[in-house]
N, C-alpha and C positions, 0 to 999 in steps of 0.2 A: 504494500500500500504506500502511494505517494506520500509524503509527512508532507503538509503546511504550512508555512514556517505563521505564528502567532497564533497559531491555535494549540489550543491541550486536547490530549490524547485521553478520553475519556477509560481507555484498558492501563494498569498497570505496566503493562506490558512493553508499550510504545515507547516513543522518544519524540518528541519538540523542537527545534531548535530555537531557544531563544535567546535572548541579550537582554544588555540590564543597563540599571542607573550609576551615573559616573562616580566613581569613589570621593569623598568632601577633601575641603583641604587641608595641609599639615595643619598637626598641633603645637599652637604656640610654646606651651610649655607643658612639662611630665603633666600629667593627669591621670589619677587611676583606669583600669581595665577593668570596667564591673564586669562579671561573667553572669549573665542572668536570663530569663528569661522573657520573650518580647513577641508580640506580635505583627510579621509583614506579609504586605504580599507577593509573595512568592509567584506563585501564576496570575495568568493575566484578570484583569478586570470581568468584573460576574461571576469569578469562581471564591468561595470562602478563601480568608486569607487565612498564615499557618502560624502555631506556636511554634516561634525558635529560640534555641539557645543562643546567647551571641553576645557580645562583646559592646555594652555600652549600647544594647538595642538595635544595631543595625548590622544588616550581609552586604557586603563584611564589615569587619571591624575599622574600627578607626585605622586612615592610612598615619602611618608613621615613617615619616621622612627625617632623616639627618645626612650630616654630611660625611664622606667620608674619615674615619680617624677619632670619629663625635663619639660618646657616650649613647646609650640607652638606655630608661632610669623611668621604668613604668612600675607602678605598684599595682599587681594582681588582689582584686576583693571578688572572693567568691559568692554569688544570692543564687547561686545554682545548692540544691536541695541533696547532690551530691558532690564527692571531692573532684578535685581537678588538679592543672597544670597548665606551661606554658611553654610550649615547645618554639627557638627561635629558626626555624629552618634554611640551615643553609650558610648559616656563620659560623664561621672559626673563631668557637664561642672557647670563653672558660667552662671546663667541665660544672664546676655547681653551678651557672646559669646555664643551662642546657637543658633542664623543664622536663625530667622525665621520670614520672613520678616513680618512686620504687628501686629507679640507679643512680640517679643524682640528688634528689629532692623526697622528702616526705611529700605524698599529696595536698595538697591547701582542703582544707574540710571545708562544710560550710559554714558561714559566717565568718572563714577564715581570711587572710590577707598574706601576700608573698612579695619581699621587691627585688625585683630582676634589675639587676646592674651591671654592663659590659659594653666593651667596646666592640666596634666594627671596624676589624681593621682591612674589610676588603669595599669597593665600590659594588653595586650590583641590586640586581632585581631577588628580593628574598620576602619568606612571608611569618607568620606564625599561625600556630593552632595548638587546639589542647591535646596534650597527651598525655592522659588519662581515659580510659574506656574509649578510647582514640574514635572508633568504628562509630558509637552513637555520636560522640560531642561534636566532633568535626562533623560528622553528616549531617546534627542539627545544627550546624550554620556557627561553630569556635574556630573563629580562622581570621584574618587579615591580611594585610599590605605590608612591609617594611621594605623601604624605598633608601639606599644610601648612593647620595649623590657623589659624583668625583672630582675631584679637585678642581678638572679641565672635562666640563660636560663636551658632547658632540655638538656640532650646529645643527640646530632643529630644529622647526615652524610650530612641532608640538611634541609634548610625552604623554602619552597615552598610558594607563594599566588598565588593562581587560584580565580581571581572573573569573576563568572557564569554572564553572562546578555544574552540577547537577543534582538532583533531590528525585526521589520517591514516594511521590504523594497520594493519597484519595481523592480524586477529582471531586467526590461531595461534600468531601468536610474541607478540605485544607491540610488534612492530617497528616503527618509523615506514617507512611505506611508501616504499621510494627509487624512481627516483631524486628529490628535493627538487628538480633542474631538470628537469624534465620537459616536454618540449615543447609539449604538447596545453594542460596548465595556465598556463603560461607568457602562449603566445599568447590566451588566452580570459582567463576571470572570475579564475584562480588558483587558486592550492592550498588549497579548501577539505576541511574535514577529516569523516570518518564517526562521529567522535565530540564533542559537542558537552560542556563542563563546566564551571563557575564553580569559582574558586578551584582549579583544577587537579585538583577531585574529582566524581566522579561523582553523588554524595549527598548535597549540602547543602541543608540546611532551615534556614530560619527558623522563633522560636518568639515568638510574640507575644500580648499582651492585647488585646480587642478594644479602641480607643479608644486603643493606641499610636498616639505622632506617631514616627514614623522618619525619619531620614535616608538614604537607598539611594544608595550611591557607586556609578555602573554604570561598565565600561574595555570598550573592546573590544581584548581585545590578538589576536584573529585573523587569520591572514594574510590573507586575503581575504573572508570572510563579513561580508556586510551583517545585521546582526540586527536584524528585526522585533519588536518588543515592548509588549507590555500588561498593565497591571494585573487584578489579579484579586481583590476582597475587600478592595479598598484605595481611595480617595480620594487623590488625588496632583500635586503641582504641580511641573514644572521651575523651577528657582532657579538652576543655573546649567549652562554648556557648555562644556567643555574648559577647565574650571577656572575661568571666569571668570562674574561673574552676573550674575544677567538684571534688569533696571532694575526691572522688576516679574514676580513668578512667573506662567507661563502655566500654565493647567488641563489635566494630562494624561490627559485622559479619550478618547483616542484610541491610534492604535499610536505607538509611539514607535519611529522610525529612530536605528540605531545603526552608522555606517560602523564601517572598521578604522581604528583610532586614536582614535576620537571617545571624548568623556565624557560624560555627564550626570548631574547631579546633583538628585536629588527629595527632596520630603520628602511624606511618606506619611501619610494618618490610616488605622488598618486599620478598618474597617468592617463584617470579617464577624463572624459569631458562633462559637463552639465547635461544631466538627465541620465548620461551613462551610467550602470549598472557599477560597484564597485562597494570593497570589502572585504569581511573576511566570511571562508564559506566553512564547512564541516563537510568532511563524508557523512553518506548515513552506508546505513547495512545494506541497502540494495545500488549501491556503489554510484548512487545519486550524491548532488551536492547540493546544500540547503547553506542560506545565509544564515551567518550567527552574529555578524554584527555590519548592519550596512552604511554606508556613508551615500551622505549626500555632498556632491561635487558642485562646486561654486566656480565662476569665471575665473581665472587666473594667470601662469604664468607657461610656460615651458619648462620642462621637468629638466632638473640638473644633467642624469643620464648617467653620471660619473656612481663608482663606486663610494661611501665614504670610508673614509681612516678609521684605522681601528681605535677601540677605543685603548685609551691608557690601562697597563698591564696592572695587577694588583700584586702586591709584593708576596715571595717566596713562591713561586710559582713555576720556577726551573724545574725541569724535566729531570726526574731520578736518573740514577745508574744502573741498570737490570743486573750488572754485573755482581754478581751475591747474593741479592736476594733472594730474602726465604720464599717459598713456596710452599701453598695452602690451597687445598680443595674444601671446596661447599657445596655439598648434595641436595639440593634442593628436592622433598619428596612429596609424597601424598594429592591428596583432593581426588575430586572424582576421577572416574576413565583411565585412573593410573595407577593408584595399588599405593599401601604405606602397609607393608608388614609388621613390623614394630617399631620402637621410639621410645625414649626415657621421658619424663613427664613428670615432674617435682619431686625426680630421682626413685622414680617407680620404671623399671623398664614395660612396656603395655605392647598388646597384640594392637591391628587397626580401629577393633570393635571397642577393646576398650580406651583408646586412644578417643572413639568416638562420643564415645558414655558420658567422657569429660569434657566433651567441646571441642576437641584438638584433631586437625583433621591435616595439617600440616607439620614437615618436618624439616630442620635443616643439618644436614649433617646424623641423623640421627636424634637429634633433641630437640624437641616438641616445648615451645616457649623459655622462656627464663630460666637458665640453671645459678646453682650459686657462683658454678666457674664460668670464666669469660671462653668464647672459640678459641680464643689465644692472647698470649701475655707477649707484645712487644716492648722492646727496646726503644726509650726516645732516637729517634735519627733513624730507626732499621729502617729501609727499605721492604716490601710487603707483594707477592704478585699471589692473587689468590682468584685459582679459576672457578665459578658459580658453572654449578652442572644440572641443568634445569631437566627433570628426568618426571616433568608434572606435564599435564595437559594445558597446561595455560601459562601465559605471559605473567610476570612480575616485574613491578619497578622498585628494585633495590636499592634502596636509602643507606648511607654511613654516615652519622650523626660527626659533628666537630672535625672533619677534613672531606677533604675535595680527592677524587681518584679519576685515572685516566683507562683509557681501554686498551689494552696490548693489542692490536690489531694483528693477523695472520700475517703479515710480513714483517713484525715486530716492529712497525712503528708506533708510537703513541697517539691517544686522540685527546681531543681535546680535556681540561677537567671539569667533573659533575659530579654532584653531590648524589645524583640518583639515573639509575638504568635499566634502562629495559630487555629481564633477561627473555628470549622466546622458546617455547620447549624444543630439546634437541640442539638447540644451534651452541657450539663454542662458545665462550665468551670467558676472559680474562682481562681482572682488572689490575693495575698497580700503585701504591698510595706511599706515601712517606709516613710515618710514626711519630707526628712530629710537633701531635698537642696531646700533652698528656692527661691520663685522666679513664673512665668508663664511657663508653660509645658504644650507643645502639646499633645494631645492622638489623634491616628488617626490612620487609617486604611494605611497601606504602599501597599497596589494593588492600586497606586497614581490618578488613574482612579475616585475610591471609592473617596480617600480623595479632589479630586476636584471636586466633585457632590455630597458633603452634610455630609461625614462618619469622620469629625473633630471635635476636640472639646478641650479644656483646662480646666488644674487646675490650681489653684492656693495653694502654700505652703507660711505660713506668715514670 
């Protein structure tokens, strides 16, 4: 069935594509994080609007902009009815600000208060969310913007952030569809949602002159949804990925993959003319492409044409030495249409069934969620090349909390670094990271579905 773009899909089942309202502007100064509960609307106009959880009442949360090298100095009050956390994603944080409840932090109860204080010492597009019960709080809408500018911005006519999510709703109430564990989703791809919105709204446009250079901050804060995406009426090059940029911008004149957690960041010439069609589109499932955020094209100029400059490199960002480096395999197992034999499980070694009794339906390496030991105990400074061997039916996008890793590609060159990737079942894939903030760091699967039924795990840097 063709999808519509501005209509809701009355079956759970479906998918929408829409867009949303533009995120407000910086905060003057530190101001708490209430985590609470609020009601928006979510889908479009005529349908109940939804109770969400969320950050000072709104999807998303307050943007937080600073500048590169600036402090970050938010104090977390929790009026959510259960505990939480505050995960900063994506910086090369200090391990006790790293917001993960249970390895860094005690959870904040409720009526409880936390204050997160650290520096950024990289430029780049990063976000936060709760981490805690990660799979419900994020889906109901504990997420945001953190935006750190850099010393020497790019030229651009504008900066854009569109963060992609999706939700799961009752087309008659507004409800988010419970239950958020849900078995069927758990063990498969995860809780993807029927309605699809940038910025937490259904109807966001962009409005631009033809021959605008733009910057497009894209987030995927989705639980599980891999977004396909393409330009439309635009000219566009990646400059950087999960915050970090790219040595030289590559031409995105192709679809651009977008796991859950990933970033990218473009810079855009618009190209088309007034009235002309132009955007950004999504694949859907029947290999159609629907708008997810359209622009309207104003009189203008002639589009530059030119590549731009990359952007300014973020420090310690040198390419390791393979030479030595230890070597680590990670089995990624379980979920459905693939088998999990056994797996240890808060040090109970368990068959699949009863792996499943517990909720745990995922494994890595053989251990089924949190153990009290880490996957491994590095050396500050070791060098780390450890291959994910995805031997599951489905795609994961693999998160390492407090550093940044590259990909050993098949002819042993590096790629670029990202804080998260997308492993796909069967295929190779080797990463390599330096050791070189120390501290407890989570590695875990971000389809948060995975990571609450078994696909977590920690290292340890001394």
């Amino acid at each position: 069935m063709k999808i519509i773009r501005r209509t809701f899909c009355a079956g759970l089942g479906g998918v929408t594509a829409l867009a949303g309202l533009g995120l407000g502007p910086s905060l003057a100064a530190p101001a708490p994080l209430v985590a609470r509960k609020a009601r928006v609307q979510l889908a479009p106009e005529g349908y109940p609007d939804t109770e969400v959880w969320s950050y000072d009442g709104t999807i998303p949360g307050p943007l937080i902009r600073v500048p590169q090298g600036a402090r970050v100095q938010r104090q977390l009050v929790n009026d959510l009815d259960e505990p939480t956390s505050i995960h900063w994603h994506g910086i090369r944080i200090d391990n006790a600000m790293d917001g993960v409840s249970g390895l860094t932090q005690d959870p904040v109860p409720p009526g409880g208060t936390f204050v997160y204080d650290f520096a950024v010492p990289d430029a780049g597009t990063f976000w936060y969310h709760a981490h805690r019960n990660s799979m419900e709080q994020v889906g109901r809408g504990l997420s945001g913007v953190l935006i750190v500018d850099e010393t020497m911005p790019p030229e651009v006519d504008g900066d854009e952030v569109l963060m992609l999510d999706d939700w799961l709703l009752d087309p008659d109430t507004g409800a988010f569809a419970a239950p958020f564990a849900q078995p069927m989703m758990m063990s498969h791809g995860g809780r993807t949602g029927n309605l699809v919105g940038v910025n937490g709204r259904y109807d966001h446009a962009l409005t631009a002159p033809t021959g605008a250079r733009l910057r497009l901050r894209l987030i995927n804060a989705a639980n599980a949804r891999i977004f396909s995406l393409r330009l439309q009426g635009m000219t566009g090059w990646t400059v950087a990925l999960d915050g970090m940029p790219l040595e030289v911008p590559e031409a995105a004149d192709g679809a651009i993959t977008l796991a859950p957690a990933q970033r990218v960041d473009l810079i855009v010439d618009v190209t088309a003319t007034p009235g002309a069609a132009a955007g950004l589109l999504m694949g859907m499932n029947d290999d159609s492409w629907n708008a997810l955020v359209e622009m309207e094209v104003t009189a203008g100029r002639a589009p530059r044409g030119t590549a731009p400059a990359p952007l300014p490199a973020n420090p310690n960002t040198a390419r390791p030495d393979l030479a030595g480096a230890r070597r680590l395999e990670m089995v990624m197992e379980g979920g459905a249409m693939a088998g999990l034999e056994q797996a240890t499980y808060q040090g109970e070694t368990l068959d699949f069934r009863g792996l499943i009794d517990r909720g745990q339906f995922w494994a890595l390496s053989g251990q089924a969620g949190l153990s009290d030991t880490p996957f491994a105990r590095l050396d500050r400074g070791e060098v780390l090349r450890l291959g994910l061997v995805n031997q599951t039916a489905f795609p994961h996008a693999m998160h390492l909390h407090g550093m940044h890793f590259r990909q050993v590609r098949a002819d042993g060159s590096l790629g670029p670094l990202r804080d998260t990737i997308l492993s796909i079942p069967r295929e190779p894939l080797e990463i390599v990271l330096v050791a070189d903030n120390p501290g407890k760091w989570l590695l875990h699967c971000h389809m948060l579905a995975h990571a609450a039924t078994g696909m977590t795990t920690w290292i340890e840097v001394a």
